[in-house]
N, C-alpha and C positions, 0 to 999 in steps of 0.2 A: 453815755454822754461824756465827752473831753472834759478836761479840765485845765485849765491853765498854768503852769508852776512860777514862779518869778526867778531868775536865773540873773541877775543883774549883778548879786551880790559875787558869784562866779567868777568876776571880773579880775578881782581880788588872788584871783589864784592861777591868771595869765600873766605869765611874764612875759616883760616889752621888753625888744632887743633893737636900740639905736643904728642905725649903718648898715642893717644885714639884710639881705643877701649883697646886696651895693648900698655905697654912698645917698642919703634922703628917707632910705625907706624905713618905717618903722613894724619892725616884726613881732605879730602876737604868738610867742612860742606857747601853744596849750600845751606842752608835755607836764609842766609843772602844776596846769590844772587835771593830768590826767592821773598823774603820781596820788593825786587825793583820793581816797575810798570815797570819802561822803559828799567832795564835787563829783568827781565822775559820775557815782550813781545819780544826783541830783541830774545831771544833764541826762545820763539816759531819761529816766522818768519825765523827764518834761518832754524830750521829744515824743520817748510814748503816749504818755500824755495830751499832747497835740492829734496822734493818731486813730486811738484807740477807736474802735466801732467806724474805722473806715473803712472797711473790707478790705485793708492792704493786701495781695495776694504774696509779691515779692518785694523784698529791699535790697536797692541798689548800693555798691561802693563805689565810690570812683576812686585810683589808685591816687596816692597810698591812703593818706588818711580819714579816707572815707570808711577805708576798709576797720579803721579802731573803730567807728561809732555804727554802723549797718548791722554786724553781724548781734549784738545786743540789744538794737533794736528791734529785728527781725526776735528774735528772740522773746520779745517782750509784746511784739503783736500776734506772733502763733503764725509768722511769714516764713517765705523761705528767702538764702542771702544769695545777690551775686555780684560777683566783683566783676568791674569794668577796669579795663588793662591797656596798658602801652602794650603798642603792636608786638608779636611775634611772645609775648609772656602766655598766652593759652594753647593748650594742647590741639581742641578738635576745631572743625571748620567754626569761623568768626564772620559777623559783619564788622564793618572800618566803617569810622566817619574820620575827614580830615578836618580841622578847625586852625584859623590861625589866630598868631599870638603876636603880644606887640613886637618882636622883632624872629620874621618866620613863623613855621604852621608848624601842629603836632597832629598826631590822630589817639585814636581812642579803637579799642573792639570790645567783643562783648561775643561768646558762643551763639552759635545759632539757633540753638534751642534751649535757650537761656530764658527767653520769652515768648510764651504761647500768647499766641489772640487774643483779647480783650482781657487779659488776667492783670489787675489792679496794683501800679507799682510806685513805690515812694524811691525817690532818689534821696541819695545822703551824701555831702564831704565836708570836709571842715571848716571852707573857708568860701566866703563870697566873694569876691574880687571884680575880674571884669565880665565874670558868667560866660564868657568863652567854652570851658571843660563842661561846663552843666548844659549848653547848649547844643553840644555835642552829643553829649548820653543822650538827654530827650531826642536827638535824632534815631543814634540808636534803637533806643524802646519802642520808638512809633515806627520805623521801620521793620522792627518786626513783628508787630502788632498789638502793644502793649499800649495800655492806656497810663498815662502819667497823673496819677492824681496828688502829689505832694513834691514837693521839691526841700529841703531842710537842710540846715548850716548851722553848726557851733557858732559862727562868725561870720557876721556880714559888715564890709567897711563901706558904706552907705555912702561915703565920698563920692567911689568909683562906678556906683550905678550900674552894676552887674546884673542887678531886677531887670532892666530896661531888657536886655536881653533875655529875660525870662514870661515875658509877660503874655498873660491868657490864662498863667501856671498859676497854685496855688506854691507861692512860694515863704517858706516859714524858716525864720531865721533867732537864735535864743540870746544873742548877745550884739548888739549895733555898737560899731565904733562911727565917728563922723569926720576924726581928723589922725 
C-alpha cells in the first residue's frame, strides 16, 4: 500500500532565480535541492512512495532533467529506465512526436522498442509548466503501445495549468508553486 511523504518542506532547498532565462520569469533552480543527500532522498521516496505496488513495468525520462529523477525511481520500484530524447540524440530506429511551444515546435523520440504492449509506464521530469513536453511522451508511449499509468513532477507551477493538458492522466506532482 502507498504512502504519502510531505515534501513541502523541500521548498526550502529550491533556489529562486529572478529574470532568468528572460525578463518576468521566476526560475525554481532544484539543483541546490539536488546537492542535499537528505532532500534528494526525501524526494526520491516520496515519488516511490506514491508508486509503490503499481505494477510500474518502466520509467520514463524526459530530456534532461527527467533523466536525474527516472533512473532512481525505477530503481526504487524494481522498473526498468528510459530516456526520451531530442531528435537525432538515440542510436537505433525511434518514433517522433512534434509538439509546439509558445514561440515554434519541438519534437521528442523515444526507441522503438523501448515500449512493448500494454507494459505499465510512469512518466517523470522535473517541472510542470505548460504540459506541452509531457503531452508529447504520453503520445509517444500510447503509440507504441504502452499504457500510461502515472504521470510525476518535482514541480508543478499550477498557475500555468499544464494538468489541463494532461487530463484522464493520473497526474502527481510533490511540490505546487501558484505564482
Amino acid at each position: 500500500m502507498a504512502y504519502e511523504i510531505n515534501c513541502e518542506p523541500l521548498k526550502d532547498l529550491i533556489r529562486t532565480v529572478p529574470d532568468f532565462p528572460k525578463p518576468g520569469i521566476l526560475f525554481y533552480d532544484i539543483t541546490t535541492l539536488l546537492k542535499d543527500p537528505a532532500g534528494f532522498a526525501q524526494l526520491i521516496d516520496a515519488f516511490a512512495a506514491h508508486y509503490i505496488g503499481k505494477g510500474i513495468d518502466l520509467v520514463l525520462g524526459t530530456e534532461a532533467r527527467g533523466f536525474i529523477f527516472a533512473p532512481a525511481i525505477a530503481y526504487r520500484l524494481n522498473a526498468g529506465f528510459v530516456p526520451v530524447r531530442k531528435p537525432k540524440k538515440l542510436p537505433a530506429e525511434t518514433a517522433k512526436v512534434s509538439y509546439d511551444l509558445e514561440y515554434g515546435s519541438d519534437s521528442l523520440e523515444i526507441h522503438l522498442d523501448a515500449v512493448k504492449p500494454g507494459q505499465r509506464v510512469l512518466l517523470v521530469d522535473d517541472l510542470l509548466a505548460t504540459g506541452g513536453t509531457m503531452q508529447a511522451t504520453v503520445q509517444l508511449v500510447e503509440k507504441l503501445g504502452g499504457k500510461v499509468e502515472g504521470i510525476a513532477f518535482a514541480i508543478e507551477l499550477d498557475f500555468l495549468k499544464g494538468r489541463n493538458k494532461l487530463e484522464g492522466y493520473d497526474v502527481y506532482s510533490l511540490l505546487h508553486y501558484n505564482d
